[in-house]
Structures are given as structure tokens and as C-alpha cells.
Backbone as CSV, one residue per row, in Angstrom:
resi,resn,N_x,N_y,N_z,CA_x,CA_y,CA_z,C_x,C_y,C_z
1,UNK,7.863,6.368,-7.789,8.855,6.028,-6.794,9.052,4.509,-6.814
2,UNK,10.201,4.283,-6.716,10.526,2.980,-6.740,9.945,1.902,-5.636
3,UNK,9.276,0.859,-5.508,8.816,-0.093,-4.396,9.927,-0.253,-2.825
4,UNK,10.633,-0.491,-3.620,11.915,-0.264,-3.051,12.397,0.779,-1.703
5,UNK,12.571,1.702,-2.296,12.508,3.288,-1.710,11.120,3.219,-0.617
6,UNK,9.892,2.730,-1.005,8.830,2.733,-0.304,9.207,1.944,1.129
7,UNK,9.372,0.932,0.582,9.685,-0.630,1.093,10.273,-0.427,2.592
8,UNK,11.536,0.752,2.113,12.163,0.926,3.513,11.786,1.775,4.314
9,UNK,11.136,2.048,4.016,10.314,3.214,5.307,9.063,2.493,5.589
10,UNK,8.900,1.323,5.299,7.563,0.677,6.164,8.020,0.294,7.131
11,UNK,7.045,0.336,8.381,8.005,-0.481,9.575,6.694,-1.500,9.365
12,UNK,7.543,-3.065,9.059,6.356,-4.104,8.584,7.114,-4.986,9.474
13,UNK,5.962,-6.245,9.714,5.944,-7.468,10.339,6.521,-8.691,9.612
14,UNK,6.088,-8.434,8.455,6.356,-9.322,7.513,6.208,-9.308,6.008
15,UNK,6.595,-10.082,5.152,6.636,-9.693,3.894,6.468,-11.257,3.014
16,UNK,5.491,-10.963,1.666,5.700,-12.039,0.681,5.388,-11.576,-1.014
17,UNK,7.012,-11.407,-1.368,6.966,-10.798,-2.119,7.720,-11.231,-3.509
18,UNK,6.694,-11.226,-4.783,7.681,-11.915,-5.563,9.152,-11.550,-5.963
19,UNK,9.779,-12.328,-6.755,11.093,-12.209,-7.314,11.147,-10.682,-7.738
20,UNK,10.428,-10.192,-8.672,10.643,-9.543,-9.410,10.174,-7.630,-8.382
21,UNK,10.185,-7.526,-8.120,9.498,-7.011,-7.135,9.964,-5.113,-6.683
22,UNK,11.239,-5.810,-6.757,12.308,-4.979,-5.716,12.378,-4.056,-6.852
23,UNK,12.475,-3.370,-8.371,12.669,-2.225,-8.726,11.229,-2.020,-9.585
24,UNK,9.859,-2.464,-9.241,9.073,-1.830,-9.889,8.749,-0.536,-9.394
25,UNK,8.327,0.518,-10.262,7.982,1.609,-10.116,6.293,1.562,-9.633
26,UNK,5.928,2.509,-8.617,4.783,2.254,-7.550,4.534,4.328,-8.182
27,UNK,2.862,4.143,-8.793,2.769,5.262,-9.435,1.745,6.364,-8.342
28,UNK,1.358,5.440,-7.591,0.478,6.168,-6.681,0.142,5.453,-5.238
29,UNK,-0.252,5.816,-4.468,-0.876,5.444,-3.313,-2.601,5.404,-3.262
30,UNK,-3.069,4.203,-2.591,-4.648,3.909,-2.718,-5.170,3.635,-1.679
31,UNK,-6.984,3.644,-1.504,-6.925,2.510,-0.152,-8.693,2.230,-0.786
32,UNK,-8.856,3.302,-1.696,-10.549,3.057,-2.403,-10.042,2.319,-3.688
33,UNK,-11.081,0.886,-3.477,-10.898,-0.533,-4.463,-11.472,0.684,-5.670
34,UNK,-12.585,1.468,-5.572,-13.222,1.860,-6.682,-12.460,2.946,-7.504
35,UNK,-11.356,3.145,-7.141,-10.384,4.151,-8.067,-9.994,2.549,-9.144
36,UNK,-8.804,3.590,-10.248,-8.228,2.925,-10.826,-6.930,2.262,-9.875
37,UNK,-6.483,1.712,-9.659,-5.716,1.232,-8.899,-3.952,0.629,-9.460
38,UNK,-4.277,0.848,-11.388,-3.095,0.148,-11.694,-1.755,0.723,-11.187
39,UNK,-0.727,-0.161,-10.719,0.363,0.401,-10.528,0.558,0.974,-9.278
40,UNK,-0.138,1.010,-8.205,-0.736,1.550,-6.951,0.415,0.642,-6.152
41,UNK,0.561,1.470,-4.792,0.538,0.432,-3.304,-0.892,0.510,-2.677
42,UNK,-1.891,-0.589,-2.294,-2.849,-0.336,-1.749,-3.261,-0.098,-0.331
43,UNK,-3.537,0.120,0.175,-3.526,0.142,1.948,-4.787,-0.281,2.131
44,UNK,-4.770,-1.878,2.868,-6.169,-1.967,3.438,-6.197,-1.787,4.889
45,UNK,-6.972,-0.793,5.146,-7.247,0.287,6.045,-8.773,-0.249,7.109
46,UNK,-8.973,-0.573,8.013,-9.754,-0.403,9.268,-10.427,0.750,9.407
47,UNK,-11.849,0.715,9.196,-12.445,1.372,9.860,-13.214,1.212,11.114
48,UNK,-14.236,2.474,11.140,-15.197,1.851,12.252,-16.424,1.092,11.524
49,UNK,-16.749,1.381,9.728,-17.726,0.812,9.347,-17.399,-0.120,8.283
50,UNK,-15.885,0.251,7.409,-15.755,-0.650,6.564,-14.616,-0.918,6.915
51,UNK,-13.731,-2.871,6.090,-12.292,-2.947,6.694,-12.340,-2.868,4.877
52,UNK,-11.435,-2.184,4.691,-10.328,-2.190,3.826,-10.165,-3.704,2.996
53,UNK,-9.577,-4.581,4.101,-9.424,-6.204,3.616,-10.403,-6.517,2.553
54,UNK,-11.457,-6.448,2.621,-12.703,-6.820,2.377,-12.629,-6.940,0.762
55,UNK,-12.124,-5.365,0.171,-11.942,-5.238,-1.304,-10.064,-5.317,-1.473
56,UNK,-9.803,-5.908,-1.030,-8.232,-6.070,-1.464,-8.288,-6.672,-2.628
57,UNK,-9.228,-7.793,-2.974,-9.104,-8.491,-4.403,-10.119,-7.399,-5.410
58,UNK,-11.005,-6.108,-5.187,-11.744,-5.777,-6.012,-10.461,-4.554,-6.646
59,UNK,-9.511,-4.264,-5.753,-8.405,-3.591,-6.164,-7.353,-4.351,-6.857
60,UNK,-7.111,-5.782,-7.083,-6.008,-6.553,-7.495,-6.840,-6.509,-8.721
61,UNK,-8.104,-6.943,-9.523,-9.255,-6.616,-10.344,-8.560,-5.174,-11.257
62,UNK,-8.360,-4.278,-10.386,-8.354,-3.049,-11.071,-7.218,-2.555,-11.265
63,UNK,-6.143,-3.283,-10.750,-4.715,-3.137,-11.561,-3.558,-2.769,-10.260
64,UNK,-4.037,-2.943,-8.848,-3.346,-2.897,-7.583,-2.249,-4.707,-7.861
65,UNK,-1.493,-4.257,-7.573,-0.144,-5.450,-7.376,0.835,-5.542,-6.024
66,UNK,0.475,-4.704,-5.611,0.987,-4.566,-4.534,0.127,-3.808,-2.690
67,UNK,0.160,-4.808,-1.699,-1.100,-4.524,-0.887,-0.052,-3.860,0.197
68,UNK,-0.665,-3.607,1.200,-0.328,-3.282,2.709,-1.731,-3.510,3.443
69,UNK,-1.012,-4.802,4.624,-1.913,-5.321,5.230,-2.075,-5.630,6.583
70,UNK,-3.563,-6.036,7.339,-3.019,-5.927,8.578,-3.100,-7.517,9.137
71,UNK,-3.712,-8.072,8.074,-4.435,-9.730,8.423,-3.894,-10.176,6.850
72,UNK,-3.753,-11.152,7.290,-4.144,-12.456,5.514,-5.546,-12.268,4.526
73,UNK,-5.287,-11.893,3.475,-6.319,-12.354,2.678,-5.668,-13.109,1.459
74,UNK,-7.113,-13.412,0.841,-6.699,-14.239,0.035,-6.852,-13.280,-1.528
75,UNK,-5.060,-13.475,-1.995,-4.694,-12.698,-3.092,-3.866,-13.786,-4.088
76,UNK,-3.970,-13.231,-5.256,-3.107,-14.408,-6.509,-1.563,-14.192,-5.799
77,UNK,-0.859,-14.908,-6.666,0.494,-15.150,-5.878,1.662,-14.201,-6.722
78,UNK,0.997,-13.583,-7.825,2.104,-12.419,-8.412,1.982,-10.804,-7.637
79,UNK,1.218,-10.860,-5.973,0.445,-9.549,-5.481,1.727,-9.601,-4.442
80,UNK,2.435,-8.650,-4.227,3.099,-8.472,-3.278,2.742,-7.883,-1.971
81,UNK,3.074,-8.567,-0.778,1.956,-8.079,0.162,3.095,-8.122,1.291
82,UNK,2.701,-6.668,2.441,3.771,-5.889,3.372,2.514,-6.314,4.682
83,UNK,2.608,-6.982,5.458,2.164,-6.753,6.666,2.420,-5.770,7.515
84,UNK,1.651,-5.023,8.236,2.232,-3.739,8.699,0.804,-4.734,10.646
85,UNK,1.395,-3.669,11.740,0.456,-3.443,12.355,-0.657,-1.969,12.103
86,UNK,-0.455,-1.811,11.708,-1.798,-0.633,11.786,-1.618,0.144,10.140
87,UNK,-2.632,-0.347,9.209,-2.113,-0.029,8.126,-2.504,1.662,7.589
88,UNK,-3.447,2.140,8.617,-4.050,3.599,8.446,-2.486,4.913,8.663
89,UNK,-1.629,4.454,10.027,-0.603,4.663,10.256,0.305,4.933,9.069
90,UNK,0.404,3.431,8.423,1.273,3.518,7.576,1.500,4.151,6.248
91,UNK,-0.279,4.607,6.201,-0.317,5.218,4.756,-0.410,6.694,5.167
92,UNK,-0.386,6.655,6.310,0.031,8.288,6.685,1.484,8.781,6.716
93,UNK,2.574,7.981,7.187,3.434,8.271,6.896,4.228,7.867,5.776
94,UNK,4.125,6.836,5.148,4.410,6.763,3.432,3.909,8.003,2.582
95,UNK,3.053,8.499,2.466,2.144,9.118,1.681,2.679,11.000,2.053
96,UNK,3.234,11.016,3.305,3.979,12.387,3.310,5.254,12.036,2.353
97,UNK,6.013,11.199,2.886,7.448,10.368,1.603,7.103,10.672,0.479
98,UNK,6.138,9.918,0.017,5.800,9.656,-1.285,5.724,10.790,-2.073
99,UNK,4.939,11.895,-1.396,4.553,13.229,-2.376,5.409,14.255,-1.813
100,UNK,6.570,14.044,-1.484,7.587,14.836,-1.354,7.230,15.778,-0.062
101,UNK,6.840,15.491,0.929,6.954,15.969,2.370,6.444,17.148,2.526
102,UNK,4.980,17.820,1.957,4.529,19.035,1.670,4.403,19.786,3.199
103,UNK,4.244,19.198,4.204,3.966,19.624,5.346,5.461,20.522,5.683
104,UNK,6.410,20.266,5.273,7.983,20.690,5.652,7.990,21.956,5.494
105,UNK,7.588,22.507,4.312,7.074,23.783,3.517,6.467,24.354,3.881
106,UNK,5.326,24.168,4.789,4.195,24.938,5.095,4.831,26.159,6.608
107,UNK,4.129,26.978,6.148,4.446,28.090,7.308,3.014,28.062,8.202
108,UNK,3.300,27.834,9.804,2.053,27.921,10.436,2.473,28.877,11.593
């Protein structure tokens, strides 16, 4: 899915994002640094025991280029990064988008 397409269904605070940015293709959704991460949107995610933030650079390492965040960290300057308030939120509702809305389908 295009970054793009993603992009507009975040409801974000703010944004710093390079030039090039706006039609890369985004191959998966993440929020564990210890997956492969290339090509990913990452979500650093709040817990009650770990923050997310913490490995934002052990995921930029593993091929993440693009973050969702809830604070500043410190990332190289080719990482495109979406401030969101609550980034657990956000990868809940991106992530129905993203994989084509499986819940719509379901009979309960």
C-alpha cells in the first residue's frame, strides 16, 4: 500500500517527512524492533512494561524507514516520522485499512 493512502487515515499531530516520501510503497505493518522490519510503517507503541520508543532505532537497523510516534526520538534524517497521540490506537485502526478490513466479513 502506498505511504500515501496510509498517510491519510492517520489522524497525526505532526509530521517530518522527507522529499521523497509521498509514493513509497509500505509492505507491512510493525511494532517488534526484532522482526525484519524492511519496508515497514513502525508503531512505537506504550506499554505498561516496555515503550516502543526505546527500539525505534533497533528497527531503523533492520530496514524500518518510516516510524509512528508518540514523543521525539532520535532517528537519521532519511526516517519519516508521523506523530500521532496514542500510537497503539493508531495501529489498530491502520492495520484493519491496511489488510483489507477483515472484520467487515465476519458473521457474528
Amino acid at each position: 500500500m502506498k505511504f500515501n493512502e496510509l498517510l491519510n487515515q492517520i489522524t497525526y499531530k505532526s509530521l517530518c517527512l522527507p522529499d521523497f516520501w509521498e509514493d513509497r510503497e509500505i509492505r507491512d505493518l510493525c511494532h517488534d524492533s526484532r522482526q525484519d522490519c524492511s519496508d515497514c510503517l513502525f508503531f512505537c507503541k506504550r506499554g505498561a512494561v516496555f515503550d516502543g520508543h526505546k527500539y525505534a532505532f533497533d528497527a531503523y537497523q533492520k530496514g524500518a524507514r518510516a516510524f509512528v510516534l508518540e514523543y521525539s526520538v532520535d532517528l537519521p534524517q532519511d526516517a519519516a516520522i508521523i506523530f500521532v497521540e496514542n500510537a497503539d490506537l493508531e495501529l489498530r485502526r491502520i492495520a484493519s485499512l491496511f489488510y483489507g478490513k477483515p472484520s467487515d466479513s465476519m458473521n457474528v
